[in-house]
C-alpha positions as CSV (number, residue, x, y, z in Angstrom):
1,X,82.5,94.7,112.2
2,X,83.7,92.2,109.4
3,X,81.0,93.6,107.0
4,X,82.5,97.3,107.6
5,X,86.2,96.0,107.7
6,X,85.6,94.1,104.2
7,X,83.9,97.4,102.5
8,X,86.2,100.0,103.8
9,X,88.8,97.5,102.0
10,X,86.9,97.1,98.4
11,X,86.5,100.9,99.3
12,X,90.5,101.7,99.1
13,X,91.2,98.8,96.3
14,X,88.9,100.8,94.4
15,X,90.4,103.9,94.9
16,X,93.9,102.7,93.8
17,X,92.1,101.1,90.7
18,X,90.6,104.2,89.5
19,X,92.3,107.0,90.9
20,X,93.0,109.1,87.6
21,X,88.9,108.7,86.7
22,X,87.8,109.3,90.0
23,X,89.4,112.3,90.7
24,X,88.2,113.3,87.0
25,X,85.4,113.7,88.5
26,X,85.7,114.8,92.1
27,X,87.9,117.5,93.1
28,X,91.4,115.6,94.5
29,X,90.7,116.8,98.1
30,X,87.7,115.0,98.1
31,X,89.6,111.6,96.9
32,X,91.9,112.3,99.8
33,X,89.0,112.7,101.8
34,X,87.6,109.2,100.8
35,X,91.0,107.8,101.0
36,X,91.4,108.7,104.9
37,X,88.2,108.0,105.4
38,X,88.2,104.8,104.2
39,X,91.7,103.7,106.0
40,X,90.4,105.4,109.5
41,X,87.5,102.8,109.4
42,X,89.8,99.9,108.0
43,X,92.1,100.3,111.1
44,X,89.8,100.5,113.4
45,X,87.4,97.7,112.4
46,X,90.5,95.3,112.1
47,X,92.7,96.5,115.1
48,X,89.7,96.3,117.5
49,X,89.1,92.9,116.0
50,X,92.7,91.5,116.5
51,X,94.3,93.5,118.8
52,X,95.5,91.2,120.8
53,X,96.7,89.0,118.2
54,X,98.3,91.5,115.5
55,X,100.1,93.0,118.9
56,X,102.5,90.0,119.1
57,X,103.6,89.9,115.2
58,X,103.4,93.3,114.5
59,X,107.4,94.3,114.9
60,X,108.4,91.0,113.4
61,X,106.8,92.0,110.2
62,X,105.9,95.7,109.8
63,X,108.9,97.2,112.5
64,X,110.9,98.8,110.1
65,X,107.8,100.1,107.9
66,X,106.7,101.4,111.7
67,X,109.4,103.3,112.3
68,X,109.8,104.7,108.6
69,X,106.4,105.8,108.9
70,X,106.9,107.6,112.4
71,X,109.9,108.9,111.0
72,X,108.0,110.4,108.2
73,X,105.5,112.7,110.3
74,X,107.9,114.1,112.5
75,X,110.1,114.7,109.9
76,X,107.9,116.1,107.1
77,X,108.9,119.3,105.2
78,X,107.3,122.6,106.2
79,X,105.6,122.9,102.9
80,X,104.3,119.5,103.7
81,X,100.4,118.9,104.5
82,X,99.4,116.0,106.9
83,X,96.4,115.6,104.0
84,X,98.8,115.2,101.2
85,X,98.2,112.0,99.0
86,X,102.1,111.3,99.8
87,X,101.7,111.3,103.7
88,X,98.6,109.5,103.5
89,X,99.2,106.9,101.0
90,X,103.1,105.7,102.2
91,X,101.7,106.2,106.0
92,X,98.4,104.7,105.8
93,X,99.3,102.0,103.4
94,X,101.7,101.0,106.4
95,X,99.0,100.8,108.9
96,X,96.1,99.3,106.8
97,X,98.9,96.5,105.7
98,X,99.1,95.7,109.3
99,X,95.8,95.3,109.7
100,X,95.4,93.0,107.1
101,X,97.9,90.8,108.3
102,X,94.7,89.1,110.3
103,X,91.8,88.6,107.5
104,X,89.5,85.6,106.8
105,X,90.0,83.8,104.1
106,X,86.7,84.6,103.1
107,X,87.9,88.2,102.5
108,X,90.9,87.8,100.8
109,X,89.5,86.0,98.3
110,X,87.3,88.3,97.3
111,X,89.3,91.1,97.2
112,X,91.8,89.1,94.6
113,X,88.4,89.1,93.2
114,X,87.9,92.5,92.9
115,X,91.2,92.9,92.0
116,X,91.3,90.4,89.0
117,X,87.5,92.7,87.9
118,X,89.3,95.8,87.7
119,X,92.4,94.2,85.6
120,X,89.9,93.2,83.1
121,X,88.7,96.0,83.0
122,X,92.1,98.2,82.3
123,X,93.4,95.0,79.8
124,X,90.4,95.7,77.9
125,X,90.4,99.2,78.0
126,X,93.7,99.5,76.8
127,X,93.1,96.9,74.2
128,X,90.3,98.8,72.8
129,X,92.2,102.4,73.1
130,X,95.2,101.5,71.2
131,X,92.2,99.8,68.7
132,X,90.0,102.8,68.1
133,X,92.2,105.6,69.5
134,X,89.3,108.2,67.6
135,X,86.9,106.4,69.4
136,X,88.6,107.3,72.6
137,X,89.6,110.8,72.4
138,X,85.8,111.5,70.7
139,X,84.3,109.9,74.3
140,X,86.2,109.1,77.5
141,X,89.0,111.2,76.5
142,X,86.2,114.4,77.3
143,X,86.2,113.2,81.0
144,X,89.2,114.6,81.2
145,X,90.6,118.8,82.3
146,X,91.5,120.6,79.1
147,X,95.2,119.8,80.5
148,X,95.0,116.0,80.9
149,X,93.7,116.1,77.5
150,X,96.3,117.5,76.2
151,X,99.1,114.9,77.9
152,X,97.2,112.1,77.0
153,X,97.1,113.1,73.0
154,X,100.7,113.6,73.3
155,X,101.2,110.2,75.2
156,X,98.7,109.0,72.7
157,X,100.5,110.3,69.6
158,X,104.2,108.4,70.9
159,X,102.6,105.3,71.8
160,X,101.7,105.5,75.5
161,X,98.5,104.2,76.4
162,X,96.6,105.8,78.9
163,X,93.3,103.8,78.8
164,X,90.8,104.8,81.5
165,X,93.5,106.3,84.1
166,X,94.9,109.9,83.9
167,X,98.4,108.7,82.8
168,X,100.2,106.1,80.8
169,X,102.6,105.2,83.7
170,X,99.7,104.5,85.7
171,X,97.8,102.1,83.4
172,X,101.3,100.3,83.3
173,X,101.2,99.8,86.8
174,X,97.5,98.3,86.9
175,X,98.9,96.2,83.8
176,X,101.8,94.9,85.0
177,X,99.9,93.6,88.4
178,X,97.1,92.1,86.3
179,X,100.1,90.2,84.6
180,X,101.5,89.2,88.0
181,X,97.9,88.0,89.5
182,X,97.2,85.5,86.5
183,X,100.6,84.6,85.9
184,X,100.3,83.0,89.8
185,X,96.7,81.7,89.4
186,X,98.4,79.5,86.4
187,X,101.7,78.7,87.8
188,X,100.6,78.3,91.0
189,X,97.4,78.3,91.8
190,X,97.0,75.7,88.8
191,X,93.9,76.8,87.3
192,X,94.4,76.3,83.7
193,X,90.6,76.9,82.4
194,X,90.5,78.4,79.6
195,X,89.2,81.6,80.6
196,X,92.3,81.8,82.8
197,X,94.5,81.4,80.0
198,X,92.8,83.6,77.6
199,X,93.1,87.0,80.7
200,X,96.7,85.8,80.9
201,X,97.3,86.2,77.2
202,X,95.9,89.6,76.8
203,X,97.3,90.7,80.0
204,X,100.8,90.4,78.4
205,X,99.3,91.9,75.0
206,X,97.7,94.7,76.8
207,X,101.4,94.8,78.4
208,X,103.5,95.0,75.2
209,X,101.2,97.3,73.7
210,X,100.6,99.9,76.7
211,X,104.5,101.2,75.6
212,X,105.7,101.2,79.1
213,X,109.0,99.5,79.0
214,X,109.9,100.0,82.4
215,X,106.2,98.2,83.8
216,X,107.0,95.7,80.7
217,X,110.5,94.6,81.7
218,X,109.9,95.0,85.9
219,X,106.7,92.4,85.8
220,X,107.9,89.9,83.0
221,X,111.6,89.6,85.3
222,X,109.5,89.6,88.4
223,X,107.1,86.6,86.7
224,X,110.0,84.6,85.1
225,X,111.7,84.5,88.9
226,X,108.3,83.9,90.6
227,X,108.2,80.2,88.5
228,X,111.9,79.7,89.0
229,X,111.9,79.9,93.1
230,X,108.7,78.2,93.5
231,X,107.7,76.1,90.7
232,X,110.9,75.0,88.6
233,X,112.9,74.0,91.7
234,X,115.6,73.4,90.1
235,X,114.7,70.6,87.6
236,X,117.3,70.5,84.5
237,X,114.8,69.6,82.4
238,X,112.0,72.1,83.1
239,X,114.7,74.7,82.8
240,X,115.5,73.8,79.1
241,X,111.9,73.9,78.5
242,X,111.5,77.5,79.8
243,X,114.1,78.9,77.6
244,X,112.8,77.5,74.9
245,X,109.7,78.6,75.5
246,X,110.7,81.6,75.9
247,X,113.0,82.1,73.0
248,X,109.7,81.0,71.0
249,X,107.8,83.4,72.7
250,X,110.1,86.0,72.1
251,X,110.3,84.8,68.2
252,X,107.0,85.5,68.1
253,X,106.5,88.8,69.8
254,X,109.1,90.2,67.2
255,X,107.0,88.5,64.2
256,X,103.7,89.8,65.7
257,X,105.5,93.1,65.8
258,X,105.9,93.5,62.2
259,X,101.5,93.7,61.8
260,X,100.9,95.2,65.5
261,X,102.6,98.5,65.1
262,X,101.8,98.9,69.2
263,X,104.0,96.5,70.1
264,X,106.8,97.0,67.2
265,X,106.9,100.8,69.2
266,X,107.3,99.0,72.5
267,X,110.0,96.6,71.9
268,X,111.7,99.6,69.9
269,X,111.9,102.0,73.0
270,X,113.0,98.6,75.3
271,X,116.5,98.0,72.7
272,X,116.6,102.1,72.5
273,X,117.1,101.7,76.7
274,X,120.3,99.9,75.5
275,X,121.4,102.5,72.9
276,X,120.6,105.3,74.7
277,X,123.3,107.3,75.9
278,X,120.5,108.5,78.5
279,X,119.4,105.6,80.0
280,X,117.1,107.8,82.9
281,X,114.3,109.0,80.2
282,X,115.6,112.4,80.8
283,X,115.2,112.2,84.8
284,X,118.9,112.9,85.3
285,X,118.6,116.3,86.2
286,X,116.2,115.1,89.3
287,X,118.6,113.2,90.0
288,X,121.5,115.5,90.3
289,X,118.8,117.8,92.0
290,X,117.9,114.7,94.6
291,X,121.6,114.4,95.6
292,X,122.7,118.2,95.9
293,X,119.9,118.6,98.1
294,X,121.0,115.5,100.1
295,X,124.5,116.5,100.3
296,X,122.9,119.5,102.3
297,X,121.9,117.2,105.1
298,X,122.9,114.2,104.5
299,X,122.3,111.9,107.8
300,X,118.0,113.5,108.4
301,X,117.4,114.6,104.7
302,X,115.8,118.0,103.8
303,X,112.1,116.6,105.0
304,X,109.8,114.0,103.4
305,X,108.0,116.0,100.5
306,X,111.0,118.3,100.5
307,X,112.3,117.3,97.3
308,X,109.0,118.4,95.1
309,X,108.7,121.7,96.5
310,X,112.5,122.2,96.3
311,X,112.5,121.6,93.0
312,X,109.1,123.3,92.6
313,X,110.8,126.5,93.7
314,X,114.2,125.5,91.8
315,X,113.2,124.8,88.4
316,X,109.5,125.4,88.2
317,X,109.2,127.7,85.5
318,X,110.8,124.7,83.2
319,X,108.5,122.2,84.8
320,X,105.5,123.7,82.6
321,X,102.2,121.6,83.2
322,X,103.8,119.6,85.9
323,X,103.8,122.2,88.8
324,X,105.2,118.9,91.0
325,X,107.3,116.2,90.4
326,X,108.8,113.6,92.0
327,X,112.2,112.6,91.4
328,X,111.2,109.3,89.6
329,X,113.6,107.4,91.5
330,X,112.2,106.2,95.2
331,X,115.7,105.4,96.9
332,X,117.1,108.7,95.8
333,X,114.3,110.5,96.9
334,X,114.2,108.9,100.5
335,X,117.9,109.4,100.8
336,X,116.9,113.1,99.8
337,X,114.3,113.6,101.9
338,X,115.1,111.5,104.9
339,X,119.0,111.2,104.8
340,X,120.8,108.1,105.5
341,X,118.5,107.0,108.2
342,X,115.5,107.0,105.9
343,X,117.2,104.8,103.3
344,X,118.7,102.5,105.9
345,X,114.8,101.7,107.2
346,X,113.4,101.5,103.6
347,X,115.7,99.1,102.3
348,X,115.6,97.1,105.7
349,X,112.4,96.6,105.4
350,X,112.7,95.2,101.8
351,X,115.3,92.7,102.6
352,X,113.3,91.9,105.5
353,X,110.2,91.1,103.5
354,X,112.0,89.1,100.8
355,X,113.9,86.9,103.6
356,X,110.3,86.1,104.7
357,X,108.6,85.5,101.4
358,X,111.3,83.6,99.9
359,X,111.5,81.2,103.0
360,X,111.6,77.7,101.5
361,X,110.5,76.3,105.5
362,X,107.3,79.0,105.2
363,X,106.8,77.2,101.3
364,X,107.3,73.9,102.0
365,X,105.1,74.3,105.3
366,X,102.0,75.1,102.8
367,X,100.6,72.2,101.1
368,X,97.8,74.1,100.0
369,X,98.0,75.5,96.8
370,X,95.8,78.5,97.8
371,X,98.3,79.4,100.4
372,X,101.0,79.0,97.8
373,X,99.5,80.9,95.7
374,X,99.1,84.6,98.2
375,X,103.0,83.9,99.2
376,X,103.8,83.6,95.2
377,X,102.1,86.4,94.2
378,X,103.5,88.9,96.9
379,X,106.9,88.0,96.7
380,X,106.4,88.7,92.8
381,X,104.6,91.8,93.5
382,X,107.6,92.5,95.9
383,X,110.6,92.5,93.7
384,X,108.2,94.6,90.9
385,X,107.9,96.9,94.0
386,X,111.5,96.9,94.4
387,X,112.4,97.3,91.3
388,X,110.1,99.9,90.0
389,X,111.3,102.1,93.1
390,X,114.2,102.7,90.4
391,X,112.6,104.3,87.6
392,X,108.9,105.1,89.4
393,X,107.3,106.7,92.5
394,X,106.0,103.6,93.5
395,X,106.7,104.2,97.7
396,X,103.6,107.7,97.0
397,X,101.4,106.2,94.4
398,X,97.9,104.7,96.3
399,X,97.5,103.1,92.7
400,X,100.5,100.2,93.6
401,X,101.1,101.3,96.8
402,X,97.5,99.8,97.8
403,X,97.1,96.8,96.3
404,X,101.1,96.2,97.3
405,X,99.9,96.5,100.7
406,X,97.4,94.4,100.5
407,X,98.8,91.6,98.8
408,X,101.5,91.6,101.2
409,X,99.2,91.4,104.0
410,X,97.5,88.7,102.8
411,X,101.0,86.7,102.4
412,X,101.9,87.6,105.8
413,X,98.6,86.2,106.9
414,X,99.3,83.3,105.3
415,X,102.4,82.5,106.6
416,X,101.8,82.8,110.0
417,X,98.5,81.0,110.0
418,X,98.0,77.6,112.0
419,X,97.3,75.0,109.9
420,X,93.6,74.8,111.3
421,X,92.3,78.1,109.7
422,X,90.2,79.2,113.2
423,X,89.6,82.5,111.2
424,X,86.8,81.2,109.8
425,X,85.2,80.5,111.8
C-alpha cells in the first residue's frame, strides 16, 4: 500500500512539473485522465492507511478547505464539467493534501527530492533558452501546436521565458518554488555544500532572467520573511547584516544588468509596475467583468467556473487565441463565482493556515532541523500562495496548486507528529 501511495504521489508531482510538455504531447483529456487517476489511488491508499488517525485532525486543519471544496461541486456553473482541470485540481488538491497530512518520513523526503530534480531541470532550461534562444525555437520549441508556438515567440521576443513549459507564467511559478526550496535547505536546513549554494544562485538568476516580475517580487518577499520569523529572531545585529547584504546584492544585480540584457529587461518591467498608470498588466477589464458579475449575486456567486464562460460569451471575439481566461486575480474570482460565502471560507482558511505555520510553540517544539525545515518552507510557500492569488490563478493551476498541497501537508505532518517518529516504523 505504501509503494502505491508513494508512486501515485511522484505520479501527480510530476504532472504539476511538466504539465505544458506533457499535455504537448497527450491530448489534455487524457492529462486530466492521469490527473484523477492518480489522486483516486492517492486517497485511497493513504485514507485506508490512516483513517483512523487523519479522522481526528482532519477539521482542525483542512475544515474550511472541506467545506470550500463541497461548496464548489454543488455549486458549480452549468457550463461547468466535473472533469474540468479547475474542479479537479482546487478539489482534489484539497483531498490529496489531507492525505498527506500522515506520510513517512521516508516519503517526504523523497518527494522534496523529486521536487529539487525537476527545479534543476526548469533553472537549467531557462538558463539555456534565454542563452541560445535559436537553439530553442529550432528544437523543443517544434513540440509545441502551431498556436503555442506562436505565443511563446511573442513571449520570447519581450523577454518572457517560457523554457520547457507551455507558458512563461508557468515556468515563473516552477522558478520561484525552486527559489523557495533551496533558500530553506540553506537557511534552515543548514546545508551549505557547495552544490547547495551553487542551485541557490542560479535559481535566483534563472528568476531575474525568466521576466516574470510578479513570480520575482512574490518569492524573493516570501524568502526575505521566511529568514526574518525563523532565523533572524530578532537579533539587531543580524538585521544590519541582512540589509546590507542586501543592498550589495541589489548593487550588484543592477551592475550585472548592464552585460545580462535578461535581467536589465526584468528589473525594467519591476520599476515600470511603479510608473505604470496600469498597474494590473491590462487585467482591469476582468476585473470590472469579475465584480459586475458579482454584484448580480452577490452572497452565492454566479457558479465556480462561471466567470470564464461569462466572459467567454461576453467578450470572446476580443479574447483571440485565448478562447478562456481566468480573471487573473483569485479573490475576485471566488467572490465572483462563489459570492461572499466563497471568499469568507478561502480567506479563512489562509489565516487559519498561517496562525498554524507561524506558531512559535509548534517552532520552538522542533529541535530538529529537518522538521524546521518542512514548517519553513510551507509557510514560505504559503504567503507566495497568498500573494500570487493577486495577480495569478494560483487556487486552478495543478502546476503550484500541487506541489502547494503537498508541502503543506508535509508541514502539517510535521507539526502534529510525536516526538518519537512511530511512522517509521
Amino acid at each position: 500500500m505504501k509503494q502505491t501511495y508513494r508512486l501515485a504521489l511522484s505520479i501527480l508531482v510530476f504532472l504539476s512539473y511538466f504539465r505544458g510538455i506533457v499535455i504537448a504531447f497527450l491530448p489534455s483529456v487524457v492529462y486530466n485522465a492521469l490527473f484523477l487517476i492518480s489522486l483516486i489511488v492517492l486517497l485511497l491508499s493513504g485514507f485506508i492507511k490512516h483513517e483512523k488517525t487523519i479522522s481526528k485532525r482532519v477539521f482542525r486543519e483542512y475544515g474550511a478547505w472541506i467545506l470550500l471544496a463541497i461548496y464548489i461541486i454543488l455549486h458549480k456553473s452549468e457550463a461547468a464539467s466535473y472533469f474540468s482541470i479547475a474542479l479537479l485540481t482546487t478539489c482534489g488538491c484539497i483531498f490529496m493534501g489531507i492525505s498527506i497530512t500522515k506520510t513517512s518520513f521516508r516519503i517526504s523526503n523523497r518527494v522534496i527530492s523529486q521536487m529539487l530534480f525537476y527545479s534543476k531541470i526548469h533553472i537549467i532550461a531557462t538558463i539555456i533558452v534565454r542563452a541560445l534562444p535559436s537553439v530553442y525555437e529550432a528544437t523543443l520549441l517544434k513540440v509545441f501546436d502551431p498556436v503555442t508556438q506562436t505565443s511563446l515567440k511573442e513571449y520570447l521576443s519581450s523577454g518572457r521565458i517560457a523554457g520547457i513549459t507551455s507558458h512563461p507564467s508557468q515556468n515563473g511559478i516552477y522558478l520561484a518554488i525552486s527559489m523557495i526550496l533551496f533558500c530553506s535547505l540553506y537557511f534552515i536546513y543548514d546545508r551549505k555544500d557547495r552544490k547547495t549554494k551553487v542551485w541557490l544562485v542560479l535559481s535566483v538568476v534563472a528568476l531575474l532572467i525568466c521576466g516574470k516580475r510578479a513570480h520575482a517580487v512574490f518569492a524573493v518577499f516570501a524568502v526575505i520573511a521566511m529568514y526574518f520569523y525563523y532565523v533572524n529572531e530578532a537579533k539587531f545585529s543580524k538585521f544590519i547584516k541582512i540589509v546590507i547584504g542586501v543592498l550589495v546584492g541589489l548593487v550588484g544585480v543592477v551592475i550585472l544588468a548592464n552585460y545580462v540584457p535578461a535581467i536589465n529587461s526584468t528589473i525594467v518591467r519591476i520599476i515600470d509596475l511603479f510608473s505604470e498608470t496600469d498597474k494590473t498588466g491590462g487585467r482591469q477589464y476582468f476585473y470590472a467583468y469579475a465584480l459586475s458579475w458579482f454584484n448580480t449575486n452577490p452572497i452565492f456567486g454566479i457558479g465556480w467556473e462561471g466567470f470564464k464562460y461569462s466572459l467567454n460569451a461576453a467578450a470572446g471575439a476580443y479574447l483571440g487565441r485565448y478562447e478562456y481566461m481566468s480573471a487573473h486575480n483569485v479573490y475576485l474570482q471566488v467572490m465572483c463565482e462563489l459570492g461572499i460565502i466563497g471568499l469568507i471560507i478561502f480567506v479563512l482558511q489562509m489565516f487559519l493556515d498561517f496562525g498554524r505555520l507561524l506558531s512559535k510553540k509548534n517552532w520552538k517544539r522542533m529541535a530538529d532541523k529537518e522538521d524546521r525545515f518542512y514548517i519553513a518552507v510551507a509557510c514560505c510557500i504559503h504567503l507566495f500562495f497568498v500573494l500570487y492569488c493577486i495577480t495569478g490563478n494560483a487556487l486552478f493551476d495543478p502546476e503550484i496548486m500541487i506541489p502547494y498541497m503537498v508541502l503543506m501537508g508535509f508541514a502539517n505532518n510535521v507539526i502534529n507528529r510525536p516526538k518519537t517518529r512511530e511512522d517509521e516504523k
